[in-house]
N, C-alpha and C positions, 0 to 999 in steps of 0.2 A: 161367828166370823173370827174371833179373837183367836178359837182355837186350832181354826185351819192358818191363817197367819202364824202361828207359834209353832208348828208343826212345820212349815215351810221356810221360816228361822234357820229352824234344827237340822233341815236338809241341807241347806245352802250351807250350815258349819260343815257339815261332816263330805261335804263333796269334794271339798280342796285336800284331806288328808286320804282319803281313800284315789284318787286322781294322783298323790305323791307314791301312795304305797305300788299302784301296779305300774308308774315308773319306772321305780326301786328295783321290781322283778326284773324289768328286762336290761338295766342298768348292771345289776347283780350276773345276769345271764351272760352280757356281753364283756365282766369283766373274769369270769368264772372258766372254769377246762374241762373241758367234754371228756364222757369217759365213756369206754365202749360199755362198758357194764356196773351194775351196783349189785351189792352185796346184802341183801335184805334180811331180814330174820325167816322168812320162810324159803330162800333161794335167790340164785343168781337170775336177773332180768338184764335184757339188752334189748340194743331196737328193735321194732316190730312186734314186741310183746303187745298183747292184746290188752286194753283196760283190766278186763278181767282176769287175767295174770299177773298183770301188777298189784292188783289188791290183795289178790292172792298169797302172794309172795313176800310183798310192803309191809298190808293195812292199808288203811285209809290215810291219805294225807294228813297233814296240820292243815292244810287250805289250798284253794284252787283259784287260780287270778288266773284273769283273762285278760287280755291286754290288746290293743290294736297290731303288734308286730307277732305277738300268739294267740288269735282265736279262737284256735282250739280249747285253751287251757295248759298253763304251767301247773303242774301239781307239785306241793313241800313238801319235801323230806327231811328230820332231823332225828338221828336213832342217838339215846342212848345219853350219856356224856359225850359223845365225838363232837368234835371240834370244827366239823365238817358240815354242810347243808346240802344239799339236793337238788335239785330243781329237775323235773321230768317234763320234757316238752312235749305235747300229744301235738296228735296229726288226725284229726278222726278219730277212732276208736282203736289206733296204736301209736306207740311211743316212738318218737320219732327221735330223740336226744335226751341224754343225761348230761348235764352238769354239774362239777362240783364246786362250791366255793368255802371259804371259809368261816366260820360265826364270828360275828364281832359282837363284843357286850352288850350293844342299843342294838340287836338283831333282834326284835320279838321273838321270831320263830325258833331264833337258837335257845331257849329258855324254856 
């Protein structure tokens, strides 16, 4: 019993920072500029690109939040040193928006 209480502790910690993080996303999203295309290391993607185009093109993200205003899935982008982040808004199983916004130092993802 001790160790299902302690276990459920450590749930209830970590709910309130994962519940700020995909906030953060769509916060970040609605302060960020849509761009018709990104410049990937394997090629240029724009909307409607298929999931697997974008991987193709991308990689695999940093991470995928899901968020109530994007169900689908936001996927991160961060190439390189750029100064820049990413965010790829799917729709299904294609992309439906690019945004770009800038890293700031407390950005995990920009690191």
């Amino acid at each position: 019993m001790k160790r299902v209480s302690t276990i459920l502790a450590v749930m209830l910690l970590c709910v309130p920072s994962w519940t700020t993080a995909q906030g953060d996303i769509s916060q970040k999203i609605q302060e960020g500029v849509d761009s018709p295309t990104l410049r990937c290391p394997g090629g240029i993607i724009s909307e409607r690109n298929s999931i697997e185009e974008v991987v193709a093109m991308c990689g695999k993200p940093i991470r995928i939040a899901k968020t109530i205003d994007y169900p689908f899935g936001v996927w991160v982008y961060h190439f390189d040193d750029s100064n820049l982040i990413y965010y790829l808004v799917m729709s299904g199983r294609k992309l439906h928006r690019i945004v770009e916004a800038m890293c700031w130092d407390d950005d995990l993802d920009c690191r």
